[in-house]
C-alpha positions in Angstrom: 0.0 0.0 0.0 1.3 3.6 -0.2 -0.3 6.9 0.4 -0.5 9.6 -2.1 -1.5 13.0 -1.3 -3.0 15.8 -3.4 -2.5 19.3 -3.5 -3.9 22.2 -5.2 -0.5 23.2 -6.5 1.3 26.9 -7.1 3.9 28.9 -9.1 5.5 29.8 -5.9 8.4 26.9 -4.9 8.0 27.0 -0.7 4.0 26.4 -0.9 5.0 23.1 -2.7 7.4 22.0 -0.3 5.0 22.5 2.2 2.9 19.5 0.7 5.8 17.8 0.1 7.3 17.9 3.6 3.5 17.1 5.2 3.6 13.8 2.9 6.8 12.6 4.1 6.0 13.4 7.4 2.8 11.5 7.7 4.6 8.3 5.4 7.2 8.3 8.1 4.3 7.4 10.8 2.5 5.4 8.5 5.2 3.0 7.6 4.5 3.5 4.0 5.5 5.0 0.4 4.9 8.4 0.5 4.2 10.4 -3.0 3.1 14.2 -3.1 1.6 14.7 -6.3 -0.8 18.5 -7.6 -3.9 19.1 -9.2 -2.2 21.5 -11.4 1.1 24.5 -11.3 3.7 21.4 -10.4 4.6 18.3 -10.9 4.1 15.3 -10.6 0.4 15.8 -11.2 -2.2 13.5 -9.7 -3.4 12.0 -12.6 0.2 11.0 -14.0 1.1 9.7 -10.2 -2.0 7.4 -10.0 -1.7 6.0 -13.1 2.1 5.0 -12.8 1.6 2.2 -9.9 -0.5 -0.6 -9.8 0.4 -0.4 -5.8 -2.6 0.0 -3.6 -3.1 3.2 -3.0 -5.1 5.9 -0.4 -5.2 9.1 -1.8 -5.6 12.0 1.2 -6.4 15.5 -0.5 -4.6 18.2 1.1 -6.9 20.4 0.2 -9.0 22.6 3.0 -12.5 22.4 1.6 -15.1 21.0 -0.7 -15.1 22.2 -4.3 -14.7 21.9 -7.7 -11.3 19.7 -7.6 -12.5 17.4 -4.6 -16.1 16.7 -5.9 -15.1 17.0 -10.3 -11.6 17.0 -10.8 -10.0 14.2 -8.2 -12.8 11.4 -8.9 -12.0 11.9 -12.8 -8.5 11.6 -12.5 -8.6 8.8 -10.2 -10.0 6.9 -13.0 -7.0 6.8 -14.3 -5.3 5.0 -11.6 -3.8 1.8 -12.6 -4.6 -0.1 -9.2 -6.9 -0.3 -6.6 -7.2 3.4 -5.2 -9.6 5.1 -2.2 -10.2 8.8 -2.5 -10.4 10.7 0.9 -12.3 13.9 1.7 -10.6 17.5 2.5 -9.0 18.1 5.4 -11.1 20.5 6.6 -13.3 21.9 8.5 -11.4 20.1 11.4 -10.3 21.1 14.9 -6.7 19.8 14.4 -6.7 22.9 11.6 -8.1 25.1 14.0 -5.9 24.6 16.8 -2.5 24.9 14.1 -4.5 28.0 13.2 -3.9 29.5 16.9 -0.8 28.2 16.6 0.2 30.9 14.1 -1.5 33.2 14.9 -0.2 33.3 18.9 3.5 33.2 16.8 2.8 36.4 15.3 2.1 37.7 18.3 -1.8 37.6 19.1 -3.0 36.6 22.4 -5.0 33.7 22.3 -8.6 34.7 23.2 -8.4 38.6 22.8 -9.0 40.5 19.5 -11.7 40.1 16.5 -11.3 37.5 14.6 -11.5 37.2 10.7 -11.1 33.5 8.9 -9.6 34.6 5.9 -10.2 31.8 2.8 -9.5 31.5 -0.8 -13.2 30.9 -1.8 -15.2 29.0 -4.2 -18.3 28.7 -6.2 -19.4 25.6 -4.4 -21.8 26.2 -2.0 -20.6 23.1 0.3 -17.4 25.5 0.7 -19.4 27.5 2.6 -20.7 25.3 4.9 -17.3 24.0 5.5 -15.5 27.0 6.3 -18.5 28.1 8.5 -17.8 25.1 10.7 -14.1 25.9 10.4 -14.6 29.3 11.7 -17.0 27.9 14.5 -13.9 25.2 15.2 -11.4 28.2 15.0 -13.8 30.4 17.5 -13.9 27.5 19.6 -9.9 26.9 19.9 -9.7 30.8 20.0 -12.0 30.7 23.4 -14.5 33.0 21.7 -17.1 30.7 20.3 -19.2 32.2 17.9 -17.1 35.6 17.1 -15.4 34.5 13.9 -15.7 36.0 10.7 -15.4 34.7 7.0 -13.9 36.4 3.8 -12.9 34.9 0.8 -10.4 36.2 -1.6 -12.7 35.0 -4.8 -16.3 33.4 -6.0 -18.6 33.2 -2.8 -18.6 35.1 0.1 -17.5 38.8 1.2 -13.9 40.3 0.7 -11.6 41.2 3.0 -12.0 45.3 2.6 -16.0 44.1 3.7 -14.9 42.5 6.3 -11.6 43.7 8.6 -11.7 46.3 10.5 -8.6 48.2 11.6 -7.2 46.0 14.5 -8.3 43.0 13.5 -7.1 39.4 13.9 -6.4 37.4 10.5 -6.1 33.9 10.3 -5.7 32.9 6.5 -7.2 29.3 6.0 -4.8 28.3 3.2 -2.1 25.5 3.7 0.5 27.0 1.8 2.5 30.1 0.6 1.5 31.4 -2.8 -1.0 33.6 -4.7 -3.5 33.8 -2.5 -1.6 33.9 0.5 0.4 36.9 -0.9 -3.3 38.2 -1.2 -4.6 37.4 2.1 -1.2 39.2 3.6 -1.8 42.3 1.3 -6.1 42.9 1.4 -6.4 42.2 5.0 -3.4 44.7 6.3 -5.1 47.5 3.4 -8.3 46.5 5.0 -6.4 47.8 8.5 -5.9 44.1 10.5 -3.6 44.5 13.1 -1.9 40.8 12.8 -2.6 38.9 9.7 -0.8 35.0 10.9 1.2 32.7 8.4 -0.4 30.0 6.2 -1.2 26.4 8.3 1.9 25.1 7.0 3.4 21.9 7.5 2.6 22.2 11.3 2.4 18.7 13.3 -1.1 18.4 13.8 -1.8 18.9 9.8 0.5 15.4 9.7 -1.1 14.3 12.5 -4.5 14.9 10.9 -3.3 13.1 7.2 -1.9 9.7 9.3 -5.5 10.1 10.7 -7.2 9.9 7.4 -4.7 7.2 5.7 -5.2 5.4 8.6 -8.9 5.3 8.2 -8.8 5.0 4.2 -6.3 2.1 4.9 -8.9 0.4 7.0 -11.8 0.9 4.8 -10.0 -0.4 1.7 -9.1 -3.7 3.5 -13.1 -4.3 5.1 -14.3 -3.2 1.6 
């Protein structure tokens, strides 16, 4: 068996790595073959990684939400595969992400439980992305010790912007794995918007490995009761 994981992908070389170094991580504690592989921007892609092993394979998407790539893209390229294969679901919303989001944002300086919150996310035209980040931000208000007080922009498709949403002083949590493009964005809307603190991406932070050797763990078991 090996684990494959599946991120979106992007131009910029250290949000790669940060998929990269998560999947090696959680093959490590697996005991398993580990391969990283993108829905687009970098190679290896997905499809050309599933369909170059007949190995049995559990595929954990690295990806934070429902969407176009989870629900169209992913099961179409699975079919590719060349072996057995199980497709997990996004990451998110989960309280592991939550809690590596307070991680961040407590090292850039916040203080856990003080300030007004904003979940900042890329966005998408899927409606189930919005019920997924509205549970994240409930999980995130929840870890934060303010249930209830978190609020959601997007960067694109659904949802409001971040000049509708921060207010000067704000707290700005970015709910995006990885650097890139929208992470450069997150960082440059939210402190024009006025946030006070706007925290790093997720990144490769133990409890997003801890969270993937949950899921192939899981996958694993399902493919061998199936």
């Amino acid at each position: 068996m090996r684990l494959v994981t599946v991120a979106h992908g992007t131009r910029k070389a250290s949000g790669n790595e940060v998929a990269r170094e998560i999947t090696s991580a959680a093959g490590d504690v697996l005991g398993v073959e580990a391969v990283c592989s993108y829905v687009e921007l970098c190679e290896p892609l997905f499809e050309s990684v599933v369909a170059a092993s007949a190995v049995p394979t559990i595929v954990v998407p690295l990806l934070l939400s429902t969407g176009f790539h989870l629900r169209q893209d992913l099961p179409r390229m699975a079919r590719a595969a060349a072996g057995p294969l199980v497709l997990g679901r996004p990451l998110g919303a989960h309280q592991m992400l939550a809690e590596a989001q307070v991680a961040q944002l407590v090292a850039a300086g916040a203080r856990r439980g003080e300030g007004r919150l904003v979940l900042l996310a890329a966005g998408s035209s899927d409606p189930l992305a919005t019920r997924d980040l509205t549970r994240a931000a409930e999980l995130l208000g929840l870890a934060w010790g303010t249930p209830g007080s978190v609020e959601i922009a997007t960067l694109s498709a659904l949802g409001r912007r971040p000049a509708e949403v921060v207010r000067p002083g704000d707290l700005v949590s970015p709910y995006l794995l990885a650097p890139g493009f929208f992470a450069d964005r997150a960082r440059d809307e939210s402190l024009a918007a006025g946030a006070a603190l706007v925290a790093d991406v997720i990144g490769p932070h133990p409890l997003v490995v801890d969270l993937v050797v949950q899921r192939g763990q899981a996958l694993a078991a399902a493919r061998v009761s199936a």
